[in-house]
VOBA-1610 file (N, C-alpha, C; in pm, whole numbers, padded with zeros to 5 digits, always signed):
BEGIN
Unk+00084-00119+00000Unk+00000+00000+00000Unk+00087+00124+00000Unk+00064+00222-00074Unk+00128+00363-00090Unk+00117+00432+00018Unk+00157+00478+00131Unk+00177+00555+00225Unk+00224+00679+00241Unk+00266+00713+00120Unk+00356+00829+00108Unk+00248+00974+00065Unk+00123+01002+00128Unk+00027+01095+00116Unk+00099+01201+00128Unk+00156+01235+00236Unk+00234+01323+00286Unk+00376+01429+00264Unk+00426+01370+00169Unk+00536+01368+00101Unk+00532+01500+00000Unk+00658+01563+00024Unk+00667+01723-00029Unk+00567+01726-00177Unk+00651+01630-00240Unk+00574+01598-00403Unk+00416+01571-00445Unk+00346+01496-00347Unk+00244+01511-00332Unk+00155+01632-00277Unk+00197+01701-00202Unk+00161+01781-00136Unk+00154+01897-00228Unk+00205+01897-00356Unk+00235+01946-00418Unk+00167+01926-00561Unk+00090+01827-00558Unk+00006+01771-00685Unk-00114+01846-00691Unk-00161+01908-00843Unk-00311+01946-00858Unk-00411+01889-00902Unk-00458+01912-00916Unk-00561+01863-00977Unk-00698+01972-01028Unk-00727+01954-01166Unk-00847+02048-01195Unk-00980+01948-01228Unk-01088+01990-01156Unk-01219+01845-01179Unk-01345+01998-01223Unk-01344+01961-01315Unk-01494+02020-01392Unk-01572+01946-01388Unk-01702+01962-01401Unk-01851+01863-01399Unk-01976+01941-01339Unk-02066+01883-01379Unk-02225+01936-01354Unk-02241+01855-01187Unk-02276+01989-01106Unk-02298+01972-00969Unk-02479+01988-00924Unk-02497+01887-00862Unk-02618+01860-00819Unk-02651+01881-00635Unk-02780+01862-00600Unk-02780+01862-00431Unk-02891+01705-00452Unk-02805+01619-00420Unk-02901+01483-00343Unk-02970+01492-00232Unk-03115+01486-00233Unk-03197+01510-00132Unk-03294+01415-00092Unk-03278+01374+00035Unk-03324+01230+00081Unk-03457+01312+00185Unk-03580+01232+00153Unk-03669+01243+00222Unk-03728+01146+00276Unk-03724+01086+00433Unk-03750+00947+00507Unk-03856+00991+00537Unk-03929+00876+00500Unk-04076+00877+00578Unk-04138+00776+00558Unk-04306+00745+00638Unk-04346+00598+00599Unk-04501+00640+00522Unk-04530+00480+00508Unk-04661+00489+00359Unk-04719+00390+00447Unk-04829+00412+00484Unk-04906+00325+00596Unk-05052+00302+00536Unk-05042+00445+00482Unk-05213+00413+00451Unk-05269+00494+00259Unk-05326+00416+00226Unk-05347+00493+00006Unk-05468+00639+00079Unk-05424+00708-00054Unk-05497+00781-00047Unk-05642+00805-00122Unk-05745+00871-00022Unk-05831+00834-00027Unk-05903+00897-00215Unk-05834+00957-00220Unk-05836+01049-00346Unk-05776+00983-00516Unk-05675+00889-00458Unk-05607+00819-00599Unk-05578+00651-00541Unk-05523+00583-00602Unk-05475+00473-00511Unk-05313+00479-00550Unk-05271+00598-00390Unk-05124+00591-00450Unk-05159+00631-00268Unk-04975+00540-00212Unk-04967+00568-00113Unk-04963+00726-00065Unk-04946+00756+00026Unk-04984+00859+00153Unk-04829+00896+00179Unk-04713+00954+00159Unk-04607+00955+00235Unk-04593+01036+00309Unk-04565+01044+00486Unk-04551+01122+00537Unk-04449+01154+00647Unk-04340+01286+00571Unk-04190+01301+00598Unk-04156+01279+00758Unk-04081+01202+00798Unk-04026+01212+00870Unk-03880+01266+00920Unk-03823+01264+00836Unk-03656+01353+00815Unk-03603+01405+00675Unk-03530+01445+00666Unk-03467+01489+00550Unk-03307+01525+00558Unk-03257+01472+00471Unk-03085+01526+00469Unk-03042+01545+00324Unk-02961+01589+00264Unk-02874+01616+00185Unk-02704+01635+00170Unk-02697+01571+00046Unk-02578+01536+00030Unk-02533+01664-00131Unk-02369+01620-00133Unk-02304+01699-00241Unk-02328+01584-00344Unk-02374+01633-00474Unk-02414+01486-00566Unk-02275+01550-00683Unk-02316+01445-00802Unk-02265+01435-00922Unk-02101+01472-00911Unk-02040+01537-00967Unk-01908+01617-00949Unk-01888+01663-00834Unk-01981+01708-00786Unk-01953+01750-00626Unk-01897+01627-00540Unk-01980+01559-00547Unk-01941+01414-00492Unk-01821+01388-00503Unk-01782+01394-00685Unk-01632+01323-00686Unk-01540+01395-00584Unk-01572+01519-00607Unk-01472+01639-00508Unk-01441+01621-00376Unk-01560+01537-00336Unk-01576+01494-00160Unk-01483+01390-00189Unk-01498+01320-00199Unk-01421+01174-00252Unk-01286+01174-00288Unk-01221+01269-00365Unk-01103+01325-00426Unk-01038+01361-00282Unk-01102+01433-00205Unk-01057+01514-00075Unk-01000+01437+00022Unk-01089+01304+00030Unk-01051+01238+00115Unk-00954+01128+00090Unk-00955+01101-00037Unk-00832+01024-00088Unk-00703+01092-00130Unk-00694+01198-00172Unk-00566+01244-00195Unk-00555+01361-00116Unk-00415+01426-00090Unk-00343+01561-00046Unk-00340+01639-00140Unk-00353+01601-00315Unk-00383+01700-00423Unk-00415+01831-00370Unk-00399+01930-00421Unk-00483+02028-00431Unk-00572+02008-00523Unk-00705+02026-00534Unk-00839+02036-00641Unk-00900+02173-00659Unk-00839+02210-00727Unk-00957+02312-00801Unk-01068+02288-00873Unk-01188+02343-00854Unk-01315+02274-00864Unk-01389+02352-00917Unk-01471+02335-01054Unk-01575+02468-01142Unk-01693+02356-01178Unk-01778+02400-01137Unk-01915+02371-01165Unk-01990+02488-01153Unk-02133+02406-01209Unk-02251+02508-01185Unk-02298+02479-01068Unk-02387+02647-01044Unk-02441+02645-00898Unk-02531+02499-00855Unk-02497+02421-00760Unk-02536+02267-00707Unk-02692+02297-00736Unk-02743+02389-00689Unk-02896+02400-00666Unk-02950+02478-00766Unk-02906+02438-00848Unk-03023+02410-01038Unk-03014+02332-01069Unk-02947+02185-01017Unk-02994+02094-01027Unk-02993+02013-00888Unk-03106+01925-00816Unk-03192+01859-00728Unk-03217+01736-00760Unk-03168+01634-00704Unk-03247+01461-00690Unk-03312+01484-00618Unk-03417+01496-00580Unk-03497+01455-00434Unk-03560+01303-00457Unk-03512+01248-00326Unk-03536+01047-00327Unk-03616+01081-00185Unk-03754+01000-00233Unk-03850+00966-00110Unk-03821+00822-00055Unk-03778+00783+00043Unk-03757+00677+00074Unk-03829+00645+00246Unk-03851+00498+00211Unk-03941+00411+00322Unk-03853+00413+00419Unk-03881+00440+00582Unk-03829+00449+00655Unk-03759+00315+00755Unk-03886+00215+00705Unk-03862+00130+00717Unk-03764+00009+00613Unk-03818+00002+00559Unk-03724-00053+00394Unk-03588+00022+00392Unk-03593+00142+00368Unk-03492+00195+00259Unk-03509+00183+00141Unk-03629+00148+00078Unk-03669+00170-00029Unk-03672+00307-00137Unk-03659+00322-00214Unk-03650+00469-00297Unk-03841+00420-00330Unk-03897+00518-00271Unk-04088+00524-00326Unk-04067+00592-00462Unk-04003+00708-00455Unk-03997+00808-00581Unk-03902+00915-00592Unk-03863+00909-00675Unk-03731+01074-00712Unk-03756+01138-00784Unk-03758+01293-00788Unk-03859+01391-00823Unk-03691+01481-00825Unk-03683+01510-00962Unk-03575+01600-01005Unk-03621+01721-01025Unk-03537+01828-00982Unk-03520+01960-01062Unk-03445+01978-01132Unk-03431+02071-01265Unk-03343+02063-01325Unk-03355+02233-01403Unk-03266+02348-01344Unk-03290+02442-01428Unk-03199+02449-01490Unk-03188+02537-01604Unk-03098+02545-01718Unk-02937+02618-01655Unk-02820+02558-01747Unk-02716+02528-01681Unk-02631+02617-01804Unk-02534+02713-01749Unk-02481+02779-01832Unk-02349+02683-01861Unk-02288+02677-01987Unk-02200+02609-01976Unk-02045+02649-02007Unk-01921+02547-01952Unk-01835+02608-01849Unk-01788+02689-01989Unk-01721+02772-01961Unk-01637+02865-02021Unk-01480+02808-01995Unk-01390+02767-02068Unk-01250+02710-02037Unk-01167+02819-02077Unk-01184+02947-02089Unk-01112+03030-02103Unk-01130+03123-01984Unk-01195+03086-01903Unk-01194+03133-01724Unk-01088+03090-01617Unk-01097+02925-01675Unk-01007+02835-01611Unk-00885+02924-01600Unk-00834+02830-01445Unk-00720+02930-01451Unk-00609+02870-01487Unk-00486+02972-01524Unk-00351+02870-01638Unk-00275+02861-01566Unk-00270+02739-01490Unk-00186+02679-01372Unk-00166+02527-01484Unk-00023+02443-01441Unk-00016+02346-01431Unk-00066+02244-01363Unk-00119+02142-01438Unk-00198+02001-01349Unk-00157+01896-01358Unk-00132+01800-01259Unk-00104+01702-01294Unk-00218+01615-01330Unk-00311+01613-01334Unk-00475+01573-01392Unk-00587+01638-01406Unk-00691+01656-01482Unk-00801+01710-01559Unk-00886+01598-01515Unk-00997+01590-01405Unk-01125+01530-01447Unk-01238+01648-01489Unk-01319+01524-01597Unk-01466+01578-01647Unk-01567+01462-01586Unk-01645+01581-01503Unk-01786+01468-01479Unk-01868+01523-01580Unk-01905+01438-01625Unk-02006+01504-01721Unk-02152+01399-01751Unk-02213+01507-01645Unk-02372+01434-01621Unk-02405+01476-01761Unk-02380+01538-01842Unk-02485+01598-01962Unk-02565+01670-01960Unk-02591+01751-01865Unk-02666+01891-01796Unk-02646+01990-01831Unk-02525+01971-01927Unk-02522+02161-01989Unk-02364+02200-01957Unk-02296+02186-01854Unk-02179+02253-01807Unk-02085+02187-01887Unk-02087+02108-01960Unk-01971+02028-02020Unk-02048+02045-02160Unk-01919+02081-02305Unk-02020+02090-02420Unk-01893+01974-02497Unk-01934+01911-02579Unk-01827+01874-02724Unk-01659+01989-02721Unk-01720+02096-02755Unk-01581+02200-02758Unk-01543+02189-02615Unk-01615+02207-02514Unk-01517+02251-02352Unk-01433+02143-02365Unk-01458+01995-02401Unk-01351+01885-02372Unk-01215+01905-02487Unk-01279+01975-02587Unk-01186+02012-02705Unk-01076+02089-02696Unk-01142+02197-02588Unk-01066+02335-02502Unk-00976+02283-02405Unk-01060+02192-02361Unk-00975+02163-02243Unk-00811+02054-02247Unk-00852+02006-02376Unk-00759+01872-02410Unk-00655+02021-02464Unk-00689+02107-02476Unk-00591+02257-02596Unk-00495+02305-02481Unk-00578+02351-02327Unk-00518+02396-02259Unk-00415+02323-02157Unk-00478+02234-02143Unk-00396+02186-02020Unk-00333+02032-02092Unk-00163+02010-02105Unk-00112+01910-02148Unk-00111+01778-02048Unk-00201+01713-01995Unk-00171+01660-01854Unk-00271+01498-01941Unk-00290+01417-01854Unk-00388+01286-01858Unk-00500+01379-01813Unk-00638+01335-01888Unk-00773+01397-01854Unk-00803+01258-01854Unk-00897+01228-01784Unk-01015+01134-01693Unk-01153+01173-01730Unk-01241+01141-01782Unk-01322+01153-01793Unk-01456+01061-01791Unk-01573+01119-01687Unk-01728+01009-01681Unk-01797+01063-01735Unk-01853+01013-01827Unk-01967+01062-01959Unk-02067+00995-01983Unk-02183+01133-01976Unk-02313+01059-02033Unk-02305+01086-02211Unk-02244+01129-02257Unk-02248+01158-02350Unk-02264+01027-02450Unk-02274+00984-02595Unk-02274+00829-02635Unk-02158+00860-02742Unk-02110+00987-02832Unk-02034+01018-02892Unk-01920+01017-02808Unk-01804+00950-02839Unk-01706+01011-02788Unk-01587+01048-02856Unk-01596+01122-02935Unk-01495+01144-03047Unk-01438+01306-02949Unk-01527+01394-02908Unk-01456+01496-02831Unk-01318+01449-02750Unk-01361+01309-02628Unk-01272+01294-02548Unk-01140+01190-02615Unk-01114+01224-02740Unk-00997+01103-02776Unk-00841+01156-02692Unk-00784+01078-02666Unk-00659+01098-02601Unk-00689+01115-02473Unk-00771+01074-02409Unk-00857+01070-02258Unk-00868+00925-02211Unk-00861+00902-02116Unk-00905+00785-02057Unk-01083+00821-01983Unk-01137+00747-02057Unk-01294+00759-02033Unk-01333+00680-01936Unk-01416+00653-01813Unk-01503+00567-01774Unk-01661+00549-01792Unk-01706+00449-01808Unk-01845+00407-01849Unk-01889+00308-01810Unk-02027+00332-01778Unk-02072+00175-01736Unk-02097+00103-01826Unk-02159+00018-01837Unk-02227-00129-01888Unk-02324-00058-02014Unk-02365-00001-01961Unk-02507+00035-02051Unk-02429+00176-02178Unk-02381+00244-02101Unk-02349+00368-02166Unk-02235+00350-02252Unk-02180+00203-02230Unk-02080+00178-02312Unk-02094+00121-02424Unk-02274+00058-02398Unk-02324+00023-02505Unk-02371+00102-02651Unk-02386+00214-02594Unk-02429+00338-02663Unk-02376+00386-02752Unk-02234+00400-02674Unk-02115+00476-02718Unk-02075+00443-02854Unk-02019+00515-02922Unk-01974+00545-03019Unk-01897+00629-03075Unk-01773+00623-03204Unk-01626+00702-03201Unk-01542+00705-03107Unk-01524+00538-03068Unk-01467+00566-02971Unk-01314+00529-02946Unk-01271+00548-03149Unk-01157+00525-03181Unk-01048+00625-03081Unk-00931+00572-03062Unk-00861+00681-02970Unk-00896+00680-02844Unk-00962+00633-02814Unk-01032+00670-02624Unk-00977+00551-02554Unk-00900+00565-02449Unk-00872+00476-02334Unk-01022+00421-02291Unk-01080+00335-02294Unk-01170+00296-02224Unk-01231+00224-02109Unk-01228+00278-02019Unk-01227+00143-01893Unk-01433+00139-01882Unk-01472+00024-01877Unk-01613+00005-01860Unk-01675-00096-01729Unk-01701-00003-01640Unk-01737-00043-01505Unk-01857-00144-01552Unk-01857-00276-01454Unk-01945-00377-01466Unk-02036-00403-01350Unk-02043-00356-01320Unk-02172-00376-01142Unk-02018-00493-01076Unk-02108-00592-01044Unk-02080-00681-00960Unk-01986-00747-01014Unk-01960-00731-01163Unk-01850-00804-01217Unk-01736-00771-01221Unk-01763-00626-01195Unk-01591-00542-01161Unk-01591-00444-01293Unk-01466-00460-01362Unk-01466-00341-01503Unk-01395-00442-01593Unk-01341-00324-01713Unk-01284-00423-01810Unk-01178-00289-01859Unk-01100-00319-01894Unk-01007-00209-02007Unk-00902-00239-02064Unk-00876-00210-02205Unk-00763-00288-02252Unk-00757-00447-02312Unk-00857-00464-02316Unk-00869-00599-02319Unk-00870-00702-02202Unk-00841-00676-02082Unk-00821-00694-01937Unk-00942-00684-01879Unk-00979-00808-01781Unk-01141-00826-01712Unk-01047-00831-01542Unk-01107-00694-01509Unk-01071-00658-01304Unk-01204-00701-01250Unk-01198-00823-01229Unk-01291-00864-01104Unk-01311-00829-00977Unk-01372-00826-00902Unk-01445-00719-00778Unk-01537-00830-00692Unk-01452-00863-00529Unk-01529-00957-00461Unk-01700-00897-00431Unk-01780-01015-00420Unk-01923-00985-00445Unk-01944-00884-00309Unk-02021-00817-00289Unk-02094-00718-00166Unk-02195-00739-00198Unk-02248-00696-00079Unk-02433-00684-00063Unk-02491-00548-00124Unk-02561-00509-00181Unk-02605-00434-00259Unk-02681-00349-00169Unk-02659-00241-00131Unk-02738-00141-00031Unk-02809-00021-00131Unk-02724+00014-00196Unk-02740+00177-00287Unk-02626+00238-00339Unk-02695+00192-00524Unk-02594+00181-00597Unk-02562+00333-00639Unk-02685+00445-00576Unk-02608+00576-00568Unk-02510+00656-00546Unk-02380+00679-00643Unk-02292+00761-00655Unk-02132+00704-00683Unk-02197+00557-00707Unk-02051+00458-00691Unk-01966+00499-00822Unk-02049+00570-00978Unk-01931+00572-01000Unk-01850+00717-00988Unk-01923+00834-00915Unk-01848+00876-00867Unk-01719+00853-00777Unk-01705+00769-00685Unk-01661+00649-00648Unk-01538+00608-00708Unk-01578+00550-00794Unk-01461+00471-00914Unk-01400+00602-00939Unk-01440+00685-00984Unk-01346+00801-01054Unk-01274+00848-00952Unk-01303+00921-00878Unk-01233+00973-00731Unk-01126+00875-00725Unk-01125+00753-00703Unk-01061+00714-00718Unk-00974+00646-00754Unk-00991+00627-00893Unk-00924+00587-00995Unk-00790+00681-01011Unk-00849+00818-00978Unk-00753+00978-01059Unk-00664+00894-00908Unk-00700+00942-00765Unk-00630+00922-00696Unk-00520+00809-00654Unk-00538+00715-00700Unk-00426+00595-00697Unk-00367+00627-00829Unk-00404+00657-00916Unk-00293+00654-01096Unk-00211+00771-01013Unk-00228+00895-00941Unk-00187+01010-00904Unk-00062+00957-00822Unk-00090+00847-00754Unk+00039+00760-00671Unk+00140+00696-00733Unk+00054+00612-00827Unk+00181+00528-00851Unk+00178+00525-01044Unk+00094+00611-01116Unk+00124+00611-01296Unk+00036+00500-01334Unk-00025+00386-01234Unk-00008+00264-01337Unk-00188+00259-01324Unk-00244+00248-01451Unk-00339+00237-01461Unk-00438+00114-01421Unk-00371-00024-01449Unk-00430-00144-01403Unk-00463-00139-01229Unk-00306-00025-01166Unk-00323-00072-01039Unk-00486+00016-01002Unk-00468+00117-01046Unk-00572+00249-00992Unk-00745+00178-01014Unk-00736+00125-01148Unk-00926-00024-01181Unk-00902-00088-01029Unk-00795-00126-01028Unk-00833-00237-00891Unk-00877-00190-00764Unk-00831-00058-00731Unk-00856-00023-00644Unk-00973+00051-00650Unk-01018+00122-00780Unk-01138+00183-00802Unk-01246+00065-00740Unk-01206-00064-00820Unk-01317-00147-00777Unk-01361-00169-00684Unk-01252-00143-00594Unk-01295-00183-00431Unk-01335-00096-00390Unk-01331+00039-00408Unk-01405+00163-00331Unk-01532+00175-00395Unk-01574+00148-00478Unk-01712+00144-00574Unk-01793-00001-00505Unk-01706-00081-00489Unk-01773-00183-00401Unk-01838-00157-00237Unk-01747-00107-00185Unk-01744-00036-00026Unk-01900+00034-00029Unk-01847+00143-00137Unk-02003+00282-00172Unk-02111+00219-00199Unk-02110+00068-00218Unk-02276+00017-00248Unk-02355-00037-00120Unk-02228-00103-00070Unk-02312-00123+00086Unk-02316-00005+00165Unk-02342+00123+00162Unk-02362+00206+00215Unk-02499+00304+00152Unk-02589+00359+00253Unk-02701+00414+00209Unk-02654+00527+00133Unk-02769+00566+00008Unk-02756+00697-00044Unk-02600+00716-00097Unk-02584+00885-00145Unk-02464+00901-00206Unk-02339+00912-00104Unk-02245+00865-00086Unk-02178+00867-00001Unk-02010+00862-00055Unk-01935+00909+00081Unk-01794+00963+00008Unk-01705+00864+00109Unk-01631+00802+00100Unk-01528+00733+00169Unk-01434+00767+00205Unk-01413+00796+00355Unk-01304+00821+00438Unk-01183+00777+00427Unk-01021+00845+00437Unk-00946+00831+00379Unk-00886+00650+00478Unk-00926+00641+00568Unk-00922+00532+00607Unk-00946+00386+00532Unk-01112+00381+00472Unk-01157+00295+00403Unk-01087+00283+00255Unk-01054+00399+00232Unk-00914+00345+00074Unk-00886+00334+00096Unk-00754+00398+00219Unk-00614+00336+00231Unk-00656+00140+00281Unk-00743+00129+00331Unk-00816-00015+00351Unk-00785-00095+00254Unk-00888-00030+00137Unk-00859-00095-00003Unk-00810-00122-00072Unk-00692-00043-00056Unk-00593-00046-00121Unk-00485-00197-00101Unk-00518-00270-00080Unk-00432-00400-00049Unk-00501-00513-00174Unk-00355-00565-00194Unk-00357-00713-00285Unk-00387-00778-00178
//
């Protein structure tokens, strides 16, 4: 395991993470009785909390795994809203009721002209990330960019190492040039021709894991260069984030955890 967090050189690493920022909003309560008006349960709140979602997330996550410095540009969190109604009893998701107002998108000639040793893009597809910003961004800054995309084109991010799940990788397309690593649920990922298997967990809430993977994917390649090692360990912190409720960020404890052959 890498121990060396601390270390002048690290301490000394940046990092720039762009992406569309959200507020995850959990509303507990129970459904006891339909209403008398439709036949749809009755929910009635008992708590509420909120979390940092999408890119924000990775940022929480980034924080706690590396000493990087992160500089961080998104849009304002609260124009865009998950709100998840969930059974108090269960933990069930009843219903998620999004907001979503319109999202100006980033300007890369704001960015500031510092050296990085990595570029992530979250890119929910909300507006803050366009085709050109990844174009701009691959112009300005000479470093490895990382990138999670909803996007299905990926001809913007060539010379990037992309992550994708299962489904979105199905989509995808132009995806000549692109590093590709493709997260598998329970099966682990794949990249390169290479299948990273991932011991089974219990499935709690598969919300925010691959924020998860990315956080820390950037953060172990940031240690040691090597890409195979950084999947393995992604896998295990993406594993950790499922048995845990809602979106959640892992303490620098539980990687350095994970981090073991």
């Amino acid at each position: 395991m890498n121990t060396s967090m601390d270390t002048q050189q690290q301490k000394q690493s940046r990092i720039l993470l762009v992406g569309d920022a959200c507020i995850d909003v959990y509303i507990f309560g129970d459904c006891n009785r339909l209403s008398p008006e439709a036949p749809v349960p009755v929910f009635l709140k008992a708590r509420k909390k909120q979390r940092p979602g999408m890119a924000s997330n990775v940022r929480e996550n980034l924080a706690n795994m590396t000493s990087a410095v992160i500089d961080f540009f998104s849009n304002p969190p609260e124009q865009i809203q998950k709100i998840r109604f969930v059974d108090s009893k269960s933990n069930q998701h009843i219903l998620r009721y999004d907001i979503e107002d319109s999202v100006e998108p980033l300007k890369v000639s704001n960015l500031p002209n510092k050296v990085y040793d990595a570029v992530i893009v979250s890119d929910y597809n909300k507006g803050f990330i366009t085709p050109s910003t990844a174009e701009e961004l691959k112009q300005k800054y000479k470093c490895q960019i990382f990138v999670d995309t909803k996007k299905s084109d990926l001809s913007p991010f060539k010379g990037c190492i992309v992550k994708l799940n299962e489904r979105e990788s199905g989509l995808a397309y132009k995806k000549e040039g692109v590093f590709l690593i493709e997260t598998l649920g329970s099966k682990g990922a794949k990249a390169g021709g290479t299948t990273f298997p991932v011991e089974a967990v219990s499935v709690h809430d598969v919300c925010g894991a691959g924020d998860v993977f990315l956080a820390a994917l950037v953060a172990k390649w940031m240690e040691c260069k090597d890409i195979d090692s950084a999947i393995r360990l992604a896998n295990k912190c993406a594993a950790l984030s499922v048995t845990k409720p809602g979106t959640y960020s892992l303490s620098r404890r539980e990687y350095e955890n994970s981090d073991t052959d």
